[in-house]
N, C-alpha and C positions, 0 to 999 in steps of 0.2 A: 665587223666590230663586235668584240665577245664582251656581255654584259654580263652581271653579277646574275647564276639561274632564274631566280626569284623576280625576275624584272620581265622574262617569258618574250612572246610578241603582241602584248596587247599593248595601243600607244597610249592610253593613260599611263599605264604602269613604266612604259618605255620613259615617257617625258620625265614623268616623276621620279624616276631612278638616275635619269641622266643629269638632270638642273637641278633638283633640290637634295635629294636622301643623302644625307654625309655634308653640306654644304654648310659650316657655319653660319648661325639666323640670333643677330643682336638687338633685332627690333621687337621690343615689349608685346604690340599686338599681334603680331606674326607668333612671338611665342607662347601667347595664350592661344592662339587658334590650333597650332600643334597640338597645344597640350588638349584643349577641346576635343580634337579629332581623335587623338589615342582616347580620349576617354571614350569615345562613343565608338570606338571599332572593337572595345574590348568584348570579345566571345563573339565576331564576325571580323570577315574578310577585307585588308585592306582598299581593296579593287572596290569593294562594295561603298566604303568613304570616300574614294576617290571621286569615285563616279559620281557621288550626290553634293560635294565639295563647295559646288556653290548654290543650291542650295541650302546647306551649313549657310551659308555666308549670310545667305539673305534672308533666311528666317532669323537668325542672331546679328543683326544688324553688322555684319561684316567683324565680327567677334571685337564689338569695344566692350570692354568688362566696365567700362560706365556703364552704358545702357544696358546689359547683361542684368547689372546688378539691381536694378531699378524693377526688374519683370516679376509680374504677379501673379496670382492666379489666373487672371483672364489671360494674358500671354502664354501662359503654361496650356493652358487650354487649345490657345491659336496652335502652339508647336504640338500638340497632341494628334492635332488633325490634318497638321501639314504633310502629305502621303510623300514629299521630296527629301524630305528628313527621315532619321530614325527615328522612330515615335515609342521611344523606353522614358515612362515616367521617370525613374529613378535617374537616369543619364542626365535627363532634360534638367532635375532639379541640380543635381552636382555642378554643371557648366553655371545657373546661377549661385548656386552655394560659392564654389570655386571663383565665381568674378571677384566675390567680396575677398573671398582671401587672399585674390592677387592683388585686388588694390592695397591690403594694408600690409604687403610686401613691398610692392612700389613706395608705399606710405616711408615704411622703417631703413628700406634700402636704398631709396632713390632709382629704383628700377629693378623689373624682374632678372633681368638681363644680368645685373652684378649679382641677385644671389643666384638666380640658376649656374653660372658659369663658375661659382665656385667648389661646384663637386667635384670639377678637371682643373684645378687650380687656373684657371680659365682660358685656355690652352685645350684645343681636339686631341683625344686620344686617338692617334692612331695605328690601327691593328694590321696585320698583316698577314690576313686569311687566305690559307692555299682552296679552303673546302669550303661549303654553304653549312657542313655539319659544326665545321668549327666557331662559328658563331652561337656565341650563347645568348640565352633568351632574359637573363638578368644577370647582374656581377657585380660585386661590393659596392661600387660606385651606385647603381640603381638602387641596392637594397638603403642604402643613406640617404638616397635622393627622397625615397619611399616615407622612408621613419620621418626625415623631419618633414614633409615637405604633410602628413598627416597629423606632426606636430604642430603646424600652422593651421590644421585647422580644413583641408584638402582631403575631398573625397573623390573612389574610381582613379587613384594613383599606389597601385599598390609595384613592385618592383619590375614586375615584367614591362606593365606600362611605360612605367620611368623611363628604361632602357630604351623603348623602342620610339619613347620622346626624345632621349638621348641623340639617338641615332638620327631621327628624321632633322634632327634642329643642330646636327652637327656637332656636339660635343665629344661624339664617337664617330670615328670614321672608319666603317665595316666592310668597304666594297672589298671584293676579293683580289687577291695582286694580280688575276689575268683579265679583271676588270677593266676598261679600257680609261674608265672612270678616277684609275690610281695614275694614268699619266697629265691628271690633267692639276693645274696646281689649286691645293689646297685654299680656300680665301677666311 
């Protein structure tokens, strides 16, 4: 079974390559936990978020941007010293900066979910890569995603992020065509 390089043999990376990366994700808090995780793996390794993943979860209350949004100093404090997370001030405050600005998109949109998906007219784009080189790391669709999505008011989303929120949450779908991944149907 040939996987897309990047996916290697480690079974984290294996699971996560095979059930979710490219899988269209319409559920609000599932897409703020994506967007979470790109935030905090930016300048570290995938594999390294995976692997603490639920930790994520459980220090941020299973990422509901309510309770997100409600965290104070003293909780900032708790996730400072929680050795199962990354413990980057700057990250920790963005994820709560970031709840608040995805609530008053849920607020104005009726859900993350309709304006995220309108940077693919809400519809997967998808690619049809022979190489791992041909995958780029941001593309006009990301760099908009970028602009506005800072024009709301979102920090730790700059383009490359975006993209690789993109891709983890299915809006882009990157596996490579010898990827065993492209025979399986799109959802």
């Amino acid at each position: 079974m040939e996987r897309c390089p990047w996916a290697g043999e480690d079974k984290i990376y294996c699971d996560y390559h095979d059930n979710e990366w490219g899988v269209p994700v319409h559920d609000d808090r599932e897409l703020f936990e994506m967007l979470c995780l790109e935030c905090m793996q930016a300048g570290l390794s995938w594999r390294t978020i995976l692997n603490k993943r639920g930790n994520f979860r459980k220090a941020f209350d299973n990422f509901d941007p309510k309770k997100i949004s409600k965290y104070d100093e003293k909780k900032i404090t708790e996730l400072m010293g929680d050795v199962g997370i990354i413990r980057n001030r700057g990250k920790i405050e963005a994820i709560i900066h970031n709840s608040k600005m995805f609530l008053k998109i849920v607020k104005t949109y009726g859900s993350f979910d309709k304006y995220i998906w309108k940077f693919v007219n809400y519809k997967p784009i998808i690619n049809s890569w022979e190489e791992s080189k041909q995958i780029p790391a941001r593309t006009e669709m990301s760099d908009l995603m970028s602009v506005q999505l800072k024009k709301e008011g979102f920090k730790f989303v700059g383009s490359t992020i975006c993209y690789a929120f993109a891709q983890s949450v299915g809006l882009v779908w990157d596996h490579l065509v010898s990827c065993f991944c492209c025979l399986k149907p799109k959802q």
